[in-house]
N, C-alpha and C positions, 0 to 999 in steps of 0.2 A: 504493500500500500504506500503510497507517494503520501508523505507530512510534509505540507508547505506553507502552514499556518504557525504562527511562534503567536505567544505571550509575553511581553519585557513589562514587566511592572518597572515603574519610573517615580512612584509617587511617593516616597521617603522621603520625612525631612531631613536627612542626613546631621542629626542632631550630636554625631560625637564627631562632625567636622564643622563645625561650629567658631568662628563667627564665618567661615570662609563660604559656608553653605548659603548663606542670607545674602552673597552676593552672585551666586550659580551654582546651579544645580549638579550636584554629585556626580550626575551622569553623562555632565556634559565637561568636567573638571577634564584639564587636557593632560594627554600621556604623550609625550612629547612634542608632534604636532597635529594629533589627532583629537579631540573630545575621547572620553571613554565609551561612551555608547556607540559609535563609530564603529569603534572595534569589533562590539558585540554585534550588528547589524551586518557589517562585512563576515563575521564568523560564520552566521545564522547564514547568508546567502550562500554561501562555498559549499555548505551541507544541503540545499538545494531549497532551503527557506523562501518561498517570495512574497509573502503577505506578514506583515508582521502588527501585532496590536499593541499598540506602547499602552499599558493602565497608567493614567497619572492622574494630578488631583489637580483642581483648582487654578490654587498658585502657582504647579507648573506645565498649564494645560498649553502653551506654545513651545514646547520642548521638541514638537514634530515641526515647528518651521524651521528649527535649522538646518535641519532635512529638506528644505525645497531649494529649488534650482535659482541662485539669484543672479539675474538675466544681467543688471544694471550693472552689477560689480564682475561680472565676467568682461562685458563691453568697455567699462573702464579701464580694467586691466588692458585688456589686450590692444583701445587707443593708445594707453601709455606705455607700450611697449614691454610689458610683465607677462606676456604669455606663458611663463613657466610656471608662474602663482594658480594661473587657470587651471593647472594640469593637477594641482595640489587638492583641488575644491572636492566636496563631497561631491558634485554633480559630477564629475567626472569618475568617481569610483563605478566599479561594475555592479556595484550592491544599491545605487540610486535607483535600479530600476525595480527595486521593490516598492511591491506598495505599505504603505504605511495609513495606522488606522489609530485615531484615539477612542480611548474608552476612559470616563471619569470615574476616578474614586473618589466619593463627595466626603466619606470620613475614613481615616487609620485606623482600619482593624484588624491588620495585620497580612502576612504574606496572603494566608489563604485567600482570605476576601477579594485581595486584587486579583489570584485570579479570577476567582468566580466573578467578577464585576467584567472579565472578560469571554464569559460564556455566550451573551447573541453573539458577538461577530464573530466567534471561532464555528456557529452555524453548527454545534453537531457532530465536528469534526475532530482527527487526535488531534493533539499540538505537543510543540518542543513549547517547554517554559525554558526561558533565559532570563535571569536574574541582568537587570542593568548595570548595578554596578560592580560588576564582577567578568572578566576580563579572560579567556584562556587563551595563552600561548599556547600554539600548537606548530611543530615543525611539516604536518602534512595538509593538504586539501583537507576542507570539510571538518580537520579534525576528531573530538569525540562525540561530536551531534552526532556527526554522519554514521561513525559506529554507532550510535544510542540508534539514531534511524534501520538502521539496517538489523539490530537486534532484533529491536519492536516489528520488524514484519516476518525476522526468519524463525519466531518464537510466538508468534502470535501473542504479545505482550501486552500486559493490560498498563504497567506501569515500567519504567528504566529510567534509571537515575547513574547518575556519573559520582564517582569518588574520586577522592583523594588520600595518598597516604598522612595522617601527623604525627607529631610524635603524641604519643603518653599521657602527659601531661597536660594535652591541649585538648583533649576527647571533649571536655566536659564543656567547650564553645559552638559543640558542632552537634548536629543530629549524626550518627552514629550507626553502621551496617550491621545488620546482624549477619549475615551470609552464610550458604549450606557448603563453600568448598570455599578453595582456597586458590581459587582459579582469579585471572586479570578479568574472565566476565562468567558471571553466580550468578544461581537465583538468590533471593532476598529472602530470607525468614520472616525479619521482621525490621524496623526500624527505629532505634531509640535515642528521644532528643535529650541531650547536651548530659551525658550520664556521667558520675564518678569515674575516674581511672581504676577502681577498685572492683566495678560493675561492668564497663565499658564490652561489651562480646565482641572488638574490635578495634584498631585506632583509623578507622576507613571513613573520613567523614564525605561529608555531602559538600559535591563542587558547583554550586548553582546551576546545574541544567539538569534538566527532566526529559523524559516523553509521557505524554498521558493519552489513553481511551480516552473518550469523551463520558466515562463512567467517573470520571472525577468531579466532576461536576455534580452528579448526585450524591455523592461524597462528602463535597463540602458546603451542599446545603443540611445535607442530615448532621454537619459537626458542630459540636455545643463552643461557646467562646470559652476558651481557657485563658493562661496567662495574661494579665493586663487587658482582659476583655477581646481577646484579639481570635480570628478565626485561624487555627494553624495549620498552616496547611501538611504536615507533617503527621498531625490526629488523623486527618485524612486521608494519607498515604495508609496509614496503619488501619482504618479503619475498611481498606480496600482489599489490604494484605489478610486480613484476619477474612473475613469474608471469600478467601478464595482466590483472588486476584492473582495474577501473574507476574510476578514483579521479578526483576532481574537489576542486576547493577554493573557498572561498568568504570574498570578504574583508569585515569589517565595514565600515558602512557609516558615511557622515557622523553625528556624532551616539554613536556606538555607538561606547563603550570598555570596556577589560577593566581591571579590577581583580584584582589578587593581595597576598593576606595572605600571601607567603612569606616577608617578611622584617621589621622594624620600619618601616625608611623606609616602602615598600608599603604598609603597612597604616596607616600615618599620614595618605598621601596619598589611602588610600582612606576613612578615617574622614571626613576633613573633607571630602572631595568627596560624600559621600553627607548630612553637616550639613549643606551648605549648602543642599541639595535640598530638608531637612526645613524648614517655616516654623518647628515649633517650636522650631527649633537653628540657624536662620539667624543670628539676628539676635544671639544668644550668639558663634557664630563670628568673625564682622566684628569686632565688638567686641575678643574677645583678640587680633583679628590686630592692631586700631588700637593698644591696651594696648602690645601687645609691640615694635610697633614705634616706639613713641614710649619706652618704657624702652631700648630699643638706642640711640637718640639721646641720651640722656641719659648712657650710659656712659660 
């Protein structure tokens, strides 16, 4: 079965990036010279994505027009002689030619709800969820969507979720695999959010992207609010798992990391990883790193 429908929830206040968030939105915070959601939009396309529904709220319900083609400032450019800026623009990526759709989430109630606030326009259909502000590097095409893609129809999968290794110590940040083997892709037992290291049946945590049946959705209307009132969408995975469900997980791969803008440190460690990628911010990078540490020797 062809999944060409995503979910990107976009509607977080990004509250532990804070004051920087009040002045742009998390998902648009740039990784070198790209916005972050960028990245996740060209990801989602490679894996053969081409409709994609941003959930967002309100306040940051123009988050899809930076995503449109701007006519006036390509014409400028290229009067004033900048044709290579042209070349730069989202409209020139191969992933512009997705469509993009918004969906309002009018209150924070947590992951699950924004999907389900994007249940009419996914019509019925699976979908890949993509977490927005969360970023995989991946050295091949398509990446692990495309695997989570190709899982979900050689398995006839009602649910696939992508992991990650952590260490230990860090289990109890993440919703957590239970998994029946010890294989790079398992069925799913069960799934348990942010457990003790003591508990933990895993340190395999959840790397923000999904496949779902469209059976999620009934799902996460039948799930009660938990934590801080919020619908989770993780009750809901479990609640699909216990019930029968098909669930399978898939871990990234050598090469293949996640990046998240959740917090300052994060998104520090995710700027200069994605600089040093770029040639034109390589060699800028090195350089402040030599600076800075030759003035710490000096103190």
């Amino acid at each position: 079965m062809v999944i060409d429908t995503a979910i990107v929830p976009v509607a977080g206040l990004g509250t532990r990036l804070l004051p920087l968030t009040q002045a742009i939105a998390k998902e648009l915070l740039p990784l070198a010279g790209k916005p972050t959601l960028q990245y996740v939009l060209e990801e989602l396309w490679l894996s053969g994505v081409r409709r994609t529904i941003l959930v967002t709220s309100p306040a940051k319900s123009t988050i899809a027009d930076c995503f449109q083609q701007d006519a006036a400032l390509e014409r400028h450019l290229q009067e004033t002689g900048k044709p290579e800026l042209v070349e730069q623009l989202w409209s020139q990526s191969p992933a512009a030619a997705m469509q993009l759709e918004t969906a309002i989430q009018t209150e924070q109630l947590g992951l699950g709800h924004a999907v389900a606030v994007g249940e009419s326009l996914a019509a019925g259909q699976p979908v890949v969820v993509a977490l927005g502000d969360c970023v995989i590097d991946s050295p091949s095409r398509g990446g692990v969507v495309q695997r989570m893609i190709d899982l979900y129809d050689q398995h006839e999968a009602d649910i696939v979720i992508a992991f990650e290794s952590v260490s230990p110590d860090k289990v109890d940040r993440f919703g957590i695999a239970d998994p029946l083997s010890d294989d790079s892709v398992f069925q799913l037992a069960d799934l348990v959010e942010k457990p003790s290291p003591s508990v933990a049946p895993s340190n395999l945590a959840v790397a923000a992207r999904y496949v779902f049946s469209p059976q999620i959705f009934d799902a996460l209307r039948s799930t009660a609010r938990g934590k801080n009132n919020e619908i989770q969408l993780t009750d809901a995975i479990r609640q699909m798992i216990h019930s029968g469900a098909r669930a399978w997980g898939v871990q990234l791969e050598t090469g293949e990391r996640r990046f998240d803008m959740g917090n300052l440190e994060s998104y520090t460690e995710s700027f200069i990883h994605f600089a040093l990628a770029d040639p034109r911010l390589r060699e800028v990078v090195k350089r402040a790193g030599r600076e800075a540490g030759s003035q710490r020797e000096t103190d």
